[in-house]
C-alpha positions as CSV (number, residue, x, y, z in Angstrom):
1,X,-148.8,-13.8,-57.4
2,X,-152.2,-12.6,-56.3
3,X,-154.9,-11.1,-57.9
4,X,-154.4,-8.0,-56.2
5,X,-150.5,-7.7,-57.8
6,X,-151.6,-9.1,-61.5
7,X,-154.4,-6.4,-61.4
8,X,-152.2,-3.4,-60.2
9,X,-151.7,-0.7,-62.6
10,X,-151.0,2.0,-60.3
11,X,-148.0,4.1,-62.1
12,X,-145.1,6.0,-61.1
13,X,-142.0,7.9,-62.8
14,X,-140.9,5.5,-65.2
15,X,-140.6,4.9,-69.1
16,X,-143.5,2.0,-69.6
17,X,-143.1,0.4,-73.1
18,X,-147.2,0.2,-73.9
19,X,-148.0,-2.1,-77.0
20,X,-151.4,-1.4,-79.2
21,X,-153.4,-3.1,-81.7
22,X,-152.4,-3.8,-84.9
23,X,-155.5,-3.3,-87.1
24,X,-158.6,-4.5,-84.5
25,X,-158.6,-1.6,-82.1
26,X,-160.2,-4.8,-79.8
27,X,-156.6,-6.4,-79.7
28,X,-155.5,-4.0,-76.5
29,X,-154.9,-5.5,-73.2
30,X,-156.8,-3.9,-70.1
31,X,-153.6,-3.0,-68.4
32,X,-152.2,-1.4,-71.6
33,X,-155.1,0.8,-71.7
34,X,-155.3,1.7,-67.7
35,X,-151.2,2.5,-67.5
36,X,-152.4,4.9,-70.9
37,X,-155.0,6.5,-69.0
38,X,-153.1,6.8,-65.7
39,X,-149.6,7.9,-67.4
40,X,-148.8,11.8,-67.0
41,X,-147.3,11.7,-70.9
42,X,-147.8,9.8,-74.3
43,X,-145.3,9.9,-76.5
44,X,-146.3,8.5,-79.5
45,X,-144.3,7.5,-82.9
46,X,-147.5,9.7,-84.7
47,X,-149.9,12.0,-82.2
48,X,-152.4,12.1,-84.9
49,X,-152.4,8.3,-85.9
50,X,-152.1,7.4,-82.2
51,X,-155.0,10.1,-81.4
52,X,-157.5,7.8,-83.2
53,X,-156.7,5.1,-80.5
54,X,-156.8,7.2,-77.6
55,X,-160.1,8.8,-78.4
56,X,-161.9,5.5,-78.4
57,X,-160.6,4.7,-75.1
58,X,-161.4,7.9,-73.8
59,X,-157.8,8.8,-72.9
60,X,-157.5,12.0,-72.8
61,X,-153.4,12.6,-72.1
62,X,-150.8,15.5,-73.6
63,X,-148.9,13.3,-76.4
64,X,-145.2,14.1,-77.2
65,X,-143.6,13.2,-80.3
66,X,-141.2,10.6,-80.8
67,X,-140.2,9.1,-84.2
68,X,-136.8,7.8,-86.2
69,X,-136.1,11.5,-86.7
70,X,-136.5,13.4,-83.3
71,X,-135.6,10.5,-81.1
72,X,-131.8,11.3,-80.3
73,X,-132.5,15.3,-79.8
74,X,-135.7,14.2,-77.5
75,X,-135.2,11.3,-76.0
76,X,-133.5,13.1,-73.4
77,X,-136.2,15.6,-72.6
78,X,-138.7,12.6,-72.0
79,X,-135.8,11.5,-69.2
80,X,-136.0,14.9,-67.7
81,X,-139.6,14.8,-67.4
82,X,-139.6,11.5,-65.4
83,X,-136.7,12.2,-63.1
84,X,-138.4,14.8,-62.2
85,X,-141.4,12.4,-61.5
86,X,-143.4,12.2,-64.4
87,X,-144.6,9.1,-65.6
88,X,-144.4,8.1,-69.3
89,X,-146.0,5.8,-71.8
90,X,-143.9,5.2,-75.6
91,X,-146.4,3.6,-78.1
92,X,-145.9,3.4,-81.6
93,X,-148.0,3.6,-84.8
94,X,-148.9,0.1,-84.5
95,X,-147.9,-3.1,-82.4
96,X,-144.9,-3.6,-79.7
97,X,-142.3,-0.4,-79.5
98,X,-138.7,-1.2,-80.9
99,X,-139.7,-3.6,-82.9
100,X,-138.7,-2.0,-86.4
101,X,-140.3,0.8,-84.7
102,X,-138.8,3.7,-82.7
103,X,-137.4,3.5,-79.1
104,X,-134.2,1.9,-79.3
105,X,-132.4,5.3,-78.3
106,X,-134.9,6.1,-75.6
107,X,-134.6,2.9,-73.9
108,X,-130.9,2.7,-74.1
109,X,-130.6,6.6,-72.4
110,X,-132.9,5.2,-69.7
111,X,-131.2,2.7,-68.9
112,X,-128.0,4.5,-68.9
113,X,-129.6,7.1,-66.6
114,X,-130.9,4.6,-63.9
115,X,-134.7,5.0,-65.4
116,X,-136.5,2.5,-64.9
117,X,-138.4,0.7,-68.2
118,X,-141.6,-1.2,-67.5
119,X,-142.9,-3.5,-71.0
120,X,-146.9,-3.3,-71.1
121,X,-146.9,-6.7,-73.2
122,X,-149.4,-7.2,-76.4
123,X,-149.5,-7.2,-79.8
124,X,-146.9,-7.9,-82.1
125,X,-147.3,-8.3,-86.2
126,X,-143.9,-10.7,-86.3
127,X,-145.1,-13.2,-83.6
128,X,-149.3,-13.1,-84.9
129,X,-147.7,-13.8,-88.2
130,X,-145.7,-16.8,-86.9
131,X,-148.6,-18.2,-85.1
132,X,-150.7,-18.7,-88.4
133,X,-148.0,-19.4,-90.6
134,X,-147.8,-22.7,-90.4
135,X,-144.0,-22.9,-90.7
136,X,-142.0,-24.6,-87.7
137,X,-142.1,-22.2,-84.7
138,X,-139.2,-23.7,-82.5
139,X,-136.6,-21.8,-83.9
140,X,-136.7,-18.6,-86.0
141,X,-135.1,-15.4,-86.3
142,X,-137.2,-11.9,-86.7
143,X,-135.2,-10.0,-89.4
144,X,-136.8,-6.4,-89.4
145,X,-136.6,-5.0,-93.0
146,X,-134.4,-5.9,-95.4
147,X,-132.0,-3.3,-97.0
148,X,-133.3,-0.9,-99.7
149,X,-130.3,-0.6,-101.8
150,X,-129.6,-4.1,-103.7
151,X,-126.1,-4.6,-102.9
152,X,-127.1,-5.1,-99.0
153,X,-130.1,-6.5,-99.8
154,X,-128.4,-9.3,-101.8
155,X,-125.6,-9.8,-99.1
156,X,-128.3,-9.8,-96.3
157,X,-130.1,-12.4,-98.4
158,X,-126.9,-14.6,-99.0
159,X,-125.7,-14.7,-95.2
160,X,-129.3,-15.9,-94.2
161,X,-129.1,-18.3,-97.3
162,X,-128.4,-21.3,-95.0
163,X,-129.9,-20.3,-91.9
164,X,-132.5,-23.8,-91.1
165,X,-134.8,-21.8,-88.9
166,X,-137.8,-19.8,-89.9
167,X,-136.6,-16.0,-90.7
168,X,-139.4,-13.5,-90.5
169,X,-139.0,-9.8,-92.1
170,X,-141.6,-7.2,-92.7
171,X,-141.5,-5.5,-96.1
172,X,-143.4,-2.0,-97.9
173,X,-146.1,-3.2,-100.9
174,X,-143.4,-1.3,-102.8
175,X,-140.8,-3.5,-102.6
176,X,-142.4,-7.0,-102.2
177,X,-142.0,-8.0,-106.0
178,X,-138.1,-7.1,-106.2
179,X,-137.8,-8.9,-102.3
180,X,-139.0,-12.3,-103.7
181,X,-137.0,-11.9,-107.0
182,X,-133.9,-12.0,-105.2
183,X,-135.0,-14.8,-102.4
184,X,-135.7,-16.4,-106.0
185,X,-132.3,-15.5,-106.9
186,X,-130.5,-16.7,-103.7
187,X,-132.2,-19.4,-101.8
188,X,-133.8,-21.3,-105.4
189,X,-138.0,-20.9,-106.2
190,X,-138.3,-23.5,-104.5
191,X,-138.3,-21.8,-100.8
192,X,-141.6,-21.9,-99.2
193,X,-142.7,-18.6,-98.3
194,X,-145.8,-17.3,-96.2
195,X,-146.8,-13.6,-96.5
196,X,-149.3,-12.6,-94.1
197,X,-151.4,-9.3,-95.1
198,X,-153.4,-6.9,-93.2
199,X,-152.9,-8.6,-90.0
200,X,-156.6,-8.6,-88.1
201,X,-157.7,-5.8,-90.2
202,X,-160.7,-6.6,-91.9
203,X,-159.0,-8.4,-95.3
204,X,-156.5,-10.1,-92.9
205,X,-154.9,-13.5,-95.2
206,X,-152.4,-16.0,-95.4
207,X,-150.6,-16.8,-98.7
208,X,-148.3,-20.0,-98.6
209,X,-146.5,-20.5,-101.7
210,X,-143.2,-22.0,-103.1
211,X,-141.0,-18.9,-104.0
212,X,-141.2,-18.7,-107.7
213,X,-145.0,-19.0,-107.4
214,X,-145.3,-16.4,-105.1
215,X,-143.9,-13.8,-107.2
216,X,-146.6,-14.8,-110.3
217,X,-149.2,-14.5,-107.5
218,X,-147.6,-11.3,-107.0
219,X,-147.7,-10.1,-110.3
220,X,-151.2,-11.1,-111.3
221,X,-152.6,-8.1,-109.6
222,X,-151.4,-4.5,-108.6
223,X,-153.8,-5.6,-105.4
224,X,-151.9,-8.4,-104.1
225,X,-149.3,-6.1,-102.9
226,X,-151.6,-3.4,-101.4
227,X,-151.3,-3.8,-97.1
228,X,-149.0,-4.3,-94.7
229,X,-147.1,-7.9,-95.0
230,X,-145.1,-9.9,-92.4
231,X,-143.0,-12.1,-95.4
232,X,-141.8,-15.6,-93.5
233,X,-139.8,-17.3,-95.3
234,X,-138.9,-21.1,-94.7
235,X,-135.3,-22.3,-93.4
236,X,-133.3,-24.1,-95.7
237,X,-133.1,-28.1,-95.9
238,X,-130.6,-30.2,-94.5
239,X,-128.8,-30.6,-97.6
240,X,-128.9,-26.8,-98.3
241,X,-127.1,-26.5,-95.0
242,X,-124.5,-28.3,-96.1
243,X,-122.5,-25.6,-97.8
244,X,-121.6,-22.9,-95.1
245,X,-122.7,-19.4,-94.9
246,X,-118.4,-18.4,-95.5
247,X,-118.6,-20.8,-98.6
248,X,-121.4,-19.2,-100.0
249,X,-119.8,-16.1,-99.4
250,X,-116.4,-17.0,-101.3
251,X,-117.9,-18.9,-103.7
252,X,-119.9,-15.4,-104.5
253,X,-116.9,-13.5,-104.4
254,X,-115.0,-15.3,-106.8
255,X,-117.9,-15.7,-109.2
256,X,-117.1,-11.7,-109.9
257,X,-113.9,-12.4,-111.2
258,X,-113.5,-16.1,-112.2
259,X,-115.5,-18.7,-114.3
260,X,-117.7,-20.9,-112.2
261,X,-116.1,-24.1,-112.4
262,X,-112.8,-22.4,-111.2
263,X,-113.9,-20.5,-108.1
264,X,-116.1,-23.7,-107.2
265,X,-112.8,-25.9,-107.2
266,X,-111.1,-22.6,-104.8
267,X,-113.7,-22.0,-102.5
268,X,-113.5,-26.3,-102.2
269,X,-109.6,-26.3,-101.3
270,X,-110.1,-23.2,-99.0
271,X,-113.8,-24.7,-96.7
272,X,-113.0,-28.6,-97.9
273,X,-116.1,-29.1,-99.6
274,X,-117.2,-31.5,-102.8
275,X,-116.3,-28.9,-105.9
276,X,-119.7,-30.5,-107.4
277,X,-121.7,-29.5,-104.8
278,X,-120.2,-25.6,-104.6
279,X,-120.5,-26.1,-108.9
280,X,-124.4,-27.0,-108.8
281,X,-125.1,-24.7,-106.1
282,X,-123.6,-22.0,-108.2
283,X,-125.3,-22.6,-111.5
284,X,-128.7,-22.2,-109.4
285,X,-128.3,-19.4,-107.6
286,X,-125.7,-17.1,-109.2
């Protein structure tokens, strides 16, 4: 490819998926911030939040609106606009677009419309996480946030109980405590976890700590769960592996109405597993 190609940010009528910094407004790329200042439209996840951005790269664009609430009843006037040969940028708050972040809808209508979708590549809180974290990198999933209601959260939790690969979820201060209580609960206090906070903001940190000591860290100070966090959580060992995600899941399920030893010996028969193993796996986690 030549220079002339990698260096061409001339725009036309499409959707262009523009990521932006997640705390150092340094960490933009040069094309990101030429397709911004050569697009005829922003929308933006928040105009205000996004206007702070904008300013200090002297863009000076019409921003539109675009968030988990409006997205269905507007995505479709943004398609109007670039059928009728308007070009459009979709940024959000912080970070790459769709990533737990509006745009799913928008890009999905585009497609289904024969718009074409152009990713402006950069930042993303999940991978800069990752690539600090210190936990194996081959393999891992990026989970979004975990349910708010317990129920889901617990099942969520359970069915990633045996995943080996590194699984990466991003969580409110709010709810961090109650998030590590029930990886506590599921996968043992023993599960290394890494939270990264404030990712290159100015108190940026790593925190890599087995699961039961992460939640005294946690609890020694209301400030220790103050900032954004990217939680990644270790995959499970070999011999956690062992017992399938289905087991797990019957074994659970009969716990509610039977004693443990007895839906340990059931869920044995039904997946052919040891009874001992389903037994001591049961007295540790439920």
């Amino acid at each position: 490819m030549s220079e002339k190609n990698q260096l061409n940010n001339e725009v036309s009528a499409k959707l262009y998926i523009v990521a932006t910094p997640l705390g150092n407004i340094g960490d933009i790329t040069y094309r990101a911030v030429e397709i911004l200042k050569n697009v005829d439209l922003i929308a933006a996840e928040d105009t205000r939040h996004s206007g702070k951005l904008l300013s200090y790269y002297q863009i000076s664009k019409p921003t539109f609106p675009l968030h988990d609430h409006n997205e269905r009843q507007r995505g479709s006037v943004l398609i109007e606009k670039i059928k009728a040969g308007q070009s459009v940028a979709l940024i959000s708050d912080a970070g790459t677009p769709l990533i737990s972040d509006p745009g799913y809808h928008l890009v999905n209508e585009c497609r289904e419309a024969g718009v074409d979708v152009v990713p402006v590549p950069g930042a993303c809180a999940a991978i800069t996480a990752l690539s600090a974290a210190g936990l194996p990198s081959d393999r891992f999933s990026f989970e979004g946030f975990l349910p708010v209601k317990e129920k889901a959260k617990t099942e969520k939790l359970t069915a990633l109980a045996q995943e080996t690969q590194t699984m990466i979820f991003y969580e409110s201060p709010r709810r961090m405590q109650d998030t590590v209580k029930h990886i506590i609960n599921i996968m043992g206090a023993d599960r290394k976890l890494v939270v990264a906070r404030e990712l290159t903001k100015l108190f940026e940190s790593y925190y890599v700590l087995p699961a039961g000591e992460m939640l005294e860290w946690l609890e020694q100070d209301t400030n220790h769960c103050r900032g954004e966090f990217v939680l990644m959580v270790g995959g499970a060992s070999k011999n956690e592996n062992a017992l399938s995600v289905e087991a797990i899941k019957t074994l659970t399920l009969l716990k509610k109405e039977l004693p443990l030893k007895k839906a340990a010996a059931i869920t044995a028969e039904i997946h052919h597993l040891k009874k001992n193993d389903l037994y001591k796996w049961g007295l540790e986690n439920l």
